[in-house]
C-alpha positions, 0 to 999 in steps of 0.5 A: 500500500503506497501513503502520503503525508500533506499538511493542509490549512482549512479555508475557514481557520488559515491560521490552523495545521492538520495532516492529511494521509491518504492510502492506496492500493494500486491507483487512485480511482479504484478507491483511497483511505483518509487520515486527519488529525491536528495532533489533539484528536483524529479522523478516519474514512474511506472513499470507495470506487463507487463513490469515485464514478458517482462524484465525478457524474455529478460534476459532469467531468470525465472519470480519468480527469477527476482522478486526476484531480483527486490526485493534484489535490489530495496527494501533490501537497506543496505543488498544488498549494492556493489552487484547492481549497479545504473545508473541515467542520467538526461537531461539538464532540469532536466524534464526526468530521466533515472533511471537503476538497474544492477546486479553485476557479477565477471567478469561483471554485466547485467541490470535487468530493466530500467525506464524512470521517469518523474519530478515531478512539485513540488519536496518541496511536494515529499520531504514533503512526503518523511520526513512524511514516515521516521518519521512515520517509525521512530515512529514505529520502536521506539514503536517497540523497546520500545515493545522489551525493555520491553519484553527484561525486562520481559525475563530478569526478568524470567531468573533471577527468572530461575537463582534463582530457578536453583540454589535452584534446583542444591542445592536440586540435590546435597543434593539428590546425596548426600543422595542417595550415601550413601545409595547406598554406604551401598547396594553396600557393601551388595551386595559385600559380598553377591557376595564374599560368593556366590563366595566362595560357587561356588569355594567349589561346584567346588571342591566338584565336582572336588573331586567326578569326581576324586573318580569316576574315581578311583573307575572305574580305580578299577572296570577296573583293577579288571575285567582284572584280571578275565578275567586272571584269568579265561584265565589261568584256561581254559589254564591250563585245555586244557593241562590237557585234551590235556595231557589225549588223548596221555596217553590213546595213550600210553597206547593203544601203549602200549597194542598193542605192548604187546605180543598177547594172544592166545584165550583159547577157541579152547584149551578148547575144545580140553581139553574137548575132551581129559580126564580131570584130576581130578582137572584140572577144578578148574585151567581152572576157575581160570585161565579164570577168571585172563583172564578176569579180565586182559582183563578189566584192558586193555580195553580203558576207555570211554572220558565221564567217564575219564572226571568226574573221573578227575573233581571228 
């Protein structure tokens, strides 16, 4: 069976001291027993599991938050001091007491359970057993703090070990920081040069580039220039050839103008044969020869001469 021991100051008697002992088997709602007494006299009863269901019905609040609050009130002690209220009224023999726990609220308070406790015959043997359960809690409370002094030693010896170890550690990391800074310090170096002259080969590859993408421009800039001027070239040759064949036409029109304006030649033929019938002179053959043969010759020279021909005479 678990106890505890309270001290309580009633709401109608501040200045008065009772103890308050509660018991339990197991947990609180399947039911308690209560212990009052001021030292002169005695109180005695208990709270069953019944009872427990039938207060919490009737304030309306759910079972396991009413043991909760039965718990707080009755056994919390000094944590829950100013927020339950306590009301003792004792009859004139002092042969009943009526005992109630209340909840404190802003603007009012309720009561959680009341109980009508009975005297007890000999208060000196409540008083005897309520000095026995404060000097066995005593005890274990002092065996408990001596258990925690101890361990409270031990743990300040093993921070102090820790302390020590710590600051071999901080010693060791600074050595190490320091070691490794230097070395880093040296490959930091190395790599900043290494960066410069990769740096430095970059800007010569750029400008290499640069120079290349220049002469190329150029050298296309000159292949341009001299393609347009072949093409002018070659537009001035066809130019000047089309009015040297342009011009060849009119001459031959001149010349054909001027054969037609010529005055016509009469065909020496008929004469001919007139001549024939008529008597020759002696001599007059060689004349007619010669004289057709001029004709001819004259015919030929007045003669248009074919385009083809005129055209490789010219090329030639």
């Amino acid at each position: 069976m678990e106890k505890t021991l309270n001290r309580i100051h009633p709401v109608s008697d501040p200045e008065a001291t009772y103890f308050l002992q509660v018991s339990w088997e197991k947990d609180l709602g399947t039911g308690f027993g209560l212990l009052l007494s001021d030292c002169r006299c005695a109180w005695t009863g208990t709270v069953f599991e019944a009872d427990i269901s039938r207060e919490a019905a009737d304030i309306e609040m759910d079972r396991e938050k009413y043991v909760e609050e039965l718990r707080k009130a009755l056994i919390a002690g000094e944590e829950s001091a100013g927020r339950y209220n306590f009301v003792i009224s004792r009859d004139e023999q002092n042969k009943a007491c009526h005992f109630s726990y209340e909840r404190n609220l802003k603007d009012g308070s309720f009561r959680l359970g009341s109980l009508k406790l009975q005297e007890v015959p000999s208060p000196a043997e409540v008083v005897k057993e309520l000095l026995v359960y404060c000097l066995d809690r005593l005890g274990k409370l002092q065996a408990k703090t001596e258990h925690l002094q101890r361990e409270n030693e031990k743990l300040l010896s093993n921070c102090s070990d820790a302390e020590k170890r710590l600051e071999k550690c901080v010693e060791a990391k600074e050595e190490l920081e320091a070691d490794l800074y230097s070395k880093f310090v040296l490959v930091l170096n190395e790599k900043k040069a290494k960066i410069r002259s990769l740096q430095k080969l970059l800007s010569e590859a750029k400008e290499s580039a640069v120079d290349a993408k220049c002469a190329r421009d150029s050298v296309a800039t000159a292949q341009m220039v001299i393609k347009r001027e072949s093409n002018y070239d070659a537009s001035t040759d066809e130019e000047s050839e089309n009015p040297a064949r342009a011009s060849l036409p009119s001459a031959l029109e001149r010349r054909d103008s001027s054969l037609l304006g010529s005055p016509d030649i009469v065909d020496p033929a008929p004469r001919r044969k007139r001549r024939q019938r008529t008597a020759k002179p002696a001599g007059t053959g060689a004349k007619v020869a010669a004289y057709e043969a001029e004709q001819e010759n004259f015919s030929l020279r007045c003669s248009p001469v074919p385009h083809s021909k005129l055209k490789k005479n010219m090329l030639s």
